[in-house]
LUMZAMAR-207106 format. One record per residue (C-alpha): residue in three letters; x, y, z. Coordinates in Angstrom, 1 decimal, always signed. Layout:
<atoms>
['ALA' [X Y Z]]
...
</atoms>
This chain:
<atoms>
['UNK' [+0.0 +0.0 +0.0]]
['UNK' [+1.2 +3.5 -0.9]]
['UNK' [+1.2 +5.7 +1.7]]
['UNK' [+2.0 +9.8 +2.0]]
['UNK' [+5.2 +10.7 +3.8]]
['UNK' [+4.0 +13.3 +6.4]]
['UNK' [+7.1 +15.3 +6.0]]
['UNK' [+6.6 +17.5 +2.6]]
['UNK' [+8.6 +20.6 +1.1]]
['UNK' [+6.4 +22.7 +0.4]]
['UNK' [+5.5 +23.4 -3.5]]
['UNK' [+6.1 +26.4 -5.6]]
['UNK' [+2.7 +26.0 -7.3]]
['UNK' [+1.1 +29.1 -5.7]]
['UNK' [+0.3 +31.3 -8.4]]
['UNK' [+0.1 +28.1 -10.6]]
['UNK' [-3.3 +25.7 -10.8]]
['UNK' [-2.9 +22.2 -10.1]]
['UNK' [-2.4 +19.3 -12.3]]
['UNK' [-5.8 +17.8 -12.9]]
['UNK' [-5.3 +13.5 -12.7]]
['UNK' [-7.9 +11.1 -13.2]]
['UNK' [-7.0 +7.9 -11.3]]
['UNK' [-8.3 +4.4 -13.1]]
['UNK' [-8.5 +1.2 -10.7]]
['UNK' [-10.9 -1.3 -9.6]]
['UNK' [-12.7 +0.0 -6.7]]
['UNK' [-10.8 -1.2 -3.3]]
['UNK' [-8.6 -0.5 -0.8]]
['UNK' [-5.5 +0.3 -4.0]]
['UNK' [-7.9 +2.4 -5.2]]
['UNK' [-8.6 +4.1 -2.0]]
['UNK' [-4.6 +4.2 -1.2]]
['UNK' [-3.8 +5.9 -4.4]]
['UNK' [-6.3 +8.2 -4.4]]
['UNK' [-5.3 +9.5 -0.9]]
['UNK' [-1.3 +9.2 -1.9]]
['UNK' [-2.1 +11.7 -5.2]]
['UNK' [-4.8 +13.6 -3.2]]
['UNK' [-2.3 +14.7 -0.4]]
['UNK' [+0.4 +16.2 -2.7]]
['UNK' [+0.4 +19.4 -3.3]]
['UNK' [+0.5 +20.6 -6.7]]
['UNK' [-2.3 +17.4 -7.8]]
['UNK' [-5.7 +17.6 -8.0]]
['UNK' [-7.6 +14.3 -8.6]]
['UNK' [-10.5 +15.4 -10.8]]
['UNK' [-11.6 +11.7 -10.9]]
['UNK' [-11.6 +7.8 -10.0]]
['UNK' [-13.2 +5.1 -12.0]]
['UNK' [-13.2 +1.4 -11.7]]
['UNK' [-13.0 +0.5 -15.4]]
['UNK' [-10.9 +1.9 -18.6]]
['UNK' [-14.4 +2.3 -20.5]]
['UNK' [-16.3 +4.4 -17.6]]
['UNK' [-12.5 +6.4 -17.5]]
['UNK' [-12.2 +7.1 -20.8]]
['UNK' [-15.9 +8.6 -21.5]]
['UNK' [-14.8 +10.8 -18.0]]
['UNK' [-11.3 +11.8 -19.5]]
['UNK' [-13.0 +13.5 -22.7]]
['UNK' [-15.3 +15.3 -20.0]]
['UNK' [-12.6 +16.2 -17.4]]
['UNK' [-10.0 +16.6 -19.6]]
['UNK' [-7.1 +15.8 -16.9]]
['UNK' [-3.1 +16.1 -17.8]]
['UNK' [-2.5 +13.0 -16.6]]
['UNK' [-3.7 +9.7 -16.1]]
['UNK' [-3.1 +7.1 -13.3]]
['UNK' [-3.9 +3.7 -14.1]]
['UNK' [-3.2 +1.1 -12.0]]
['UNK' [-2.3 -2.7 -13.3]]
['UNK' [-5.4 -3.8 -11.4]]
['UNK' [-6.9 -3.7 -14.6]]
['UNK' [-6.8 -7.1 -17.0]]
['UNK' [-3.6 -6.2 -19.3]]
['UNK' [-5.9 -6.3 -22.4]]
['UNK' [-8.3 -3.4 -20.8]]
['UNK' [-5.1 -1.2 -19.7]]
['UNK' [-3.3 -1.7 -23.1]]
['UNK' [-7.4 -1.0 -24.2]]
['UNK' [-7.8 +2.5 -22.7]]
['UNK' [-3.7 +3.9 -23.5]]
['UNK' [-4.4 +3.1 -27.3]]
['UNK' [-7.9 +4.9 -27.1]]
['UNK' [-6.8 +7.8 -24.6]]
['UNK' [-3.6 +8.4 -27.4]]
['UNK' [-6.0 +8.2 -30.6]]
['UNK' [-8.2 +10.6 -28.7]]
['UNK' [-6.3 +12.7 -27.0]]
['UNK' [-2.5 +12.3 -27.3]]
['UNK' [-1.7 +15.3 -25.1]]
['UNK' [-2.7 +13.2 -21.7]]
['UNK' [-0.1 +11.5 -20.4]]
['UNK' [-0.6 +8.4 -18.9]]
['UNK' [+1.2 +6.3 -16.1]]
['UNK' [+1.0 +2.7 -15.2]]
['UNK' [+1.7 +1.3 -12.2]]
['UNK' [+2.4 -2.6 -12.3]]
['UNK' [+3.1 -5.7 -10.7]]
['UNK' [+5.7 -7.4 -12.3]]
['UNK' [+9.1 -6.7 -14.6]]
['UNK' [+6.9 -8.7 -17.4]]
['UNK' [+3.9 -6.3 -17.6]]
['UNK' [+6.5 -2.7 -16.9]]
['UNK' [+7.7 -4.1 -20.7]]
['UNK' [+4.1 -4.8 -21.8]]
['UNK' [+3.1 -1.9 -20.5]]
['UNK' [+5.6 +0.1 -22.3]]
['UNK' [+5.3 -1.6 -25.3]]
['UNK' [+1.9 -0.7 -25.3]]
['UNK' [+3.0 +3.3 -25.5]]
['UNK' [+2.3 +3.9 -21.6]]
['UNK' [+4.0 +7.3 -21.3]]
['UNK' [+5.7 +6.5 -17.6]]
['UNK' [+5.4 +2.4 -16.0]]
['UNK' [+6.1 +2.1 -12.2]]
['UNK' [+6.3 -0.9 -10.0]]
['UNK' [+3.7 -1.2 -7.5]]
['UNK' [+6.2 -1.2 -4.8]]
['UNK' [+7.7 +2.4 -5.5]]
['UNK' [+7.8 +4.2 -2.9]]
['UNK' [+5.3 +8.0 -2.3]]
['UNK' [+8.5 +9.9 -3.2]]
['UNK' [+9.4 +8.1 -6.6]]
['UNK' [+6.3 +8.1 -7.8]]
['UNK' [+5.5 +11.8 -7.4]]
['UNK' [+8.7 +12.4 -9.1]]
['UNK' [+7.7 +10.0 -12.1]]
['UNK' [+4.5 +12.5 -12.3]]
['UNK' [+6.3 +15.3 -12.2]]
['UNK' [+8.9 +14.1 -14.7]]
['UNK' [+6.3 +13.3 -16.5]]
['UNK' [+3.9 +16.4 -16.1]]
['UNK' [+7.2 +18.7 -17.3]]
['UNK' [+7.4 +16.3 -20.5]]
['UNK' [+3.9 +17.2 -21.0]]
['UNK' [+4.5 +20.6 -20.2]]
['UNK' [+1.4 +20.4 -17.5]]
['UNK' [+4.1 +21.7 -15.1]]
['UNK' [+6.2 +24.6 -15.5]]
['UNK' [+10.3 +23.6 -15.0]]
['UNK' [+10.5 +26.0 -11.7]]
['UNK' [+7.4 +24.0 -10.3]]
['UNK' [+7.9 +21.4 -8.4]]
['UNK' [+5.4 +18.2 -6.7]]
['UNK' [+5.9 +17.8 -2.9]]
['UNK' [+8.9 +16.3 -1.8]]
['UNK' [+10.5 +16.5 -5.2]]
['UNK' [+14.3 +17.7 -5.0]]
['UNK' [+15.0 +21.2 -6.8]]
</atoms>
């Protein structure tokens, strides 16, 4: 289970808004953990959670968030699914996976997932990945910065 360190640097983001995400996993307690790990960090708004890529991706066109969290949760078929059809549809959302296994990181990839974590990472590497990634989609300015994230 992820959880939020309780010790954060605080963010530059004031005069900035924060990075809308849409979170994708089966309802439960990973959803639940996620949700409160990306809710807490400052600089991330979570505009939305859904339990399945075809409820997410009618949401995404609606919300239209900078990124997307999906978790590996999911069957492969339905992740690899819903990162074809958010990319045809709207190629500026970036999308991260986070994964099980070493196998399903490379499917994952393969399958043009913009960022692939391990379940295991820890709060702190995975706010860095969004942020890495958010700057790649230019969602985040390069003086911002996401929590804990080093300058």
């Amino acid at each position: 289970m992820i959880t939020v360190p309780t010790e954060m640097i605080e963010t530059t983001l004031q005069n900035h808004q924060p990075i809308p995400i849409a979170l994708v996993s089966r309802p439960g307690i990973m959803q639940q953990s996620l949700r409160s790990a990306l809710a807490a960090c400052p600089g991330i708004a979570v505009v939305g959670s859904f339990g399945d890529g075809l409820t997410a991706l009618r949401q995404v066109a609606k919300l239209g968030p900078g990124l997307l969290v999906i978790d590996s949760n999911l069957l492969d078929e339905e992740v690899e699914g819903l990162i074809a059809a958010v990319k045809a549809e709207q190629p500026t959302i970036g999308c991260l996976v986070i994964v099980r296994s070493s196998h399903q990181q490379a499917r994952m990839s393969a399958s043009g997932a913009d960022a692939v974590v391990l379940r295991d990472v820890s709060p702190q590497q995975l706010q860095a990945e969004l942020a890495r990634l958010a700057r790649r989609r230019e969602i985040l300015q390069p003086e911002q910065r996401l929590c804990d994230e080093q300058p």
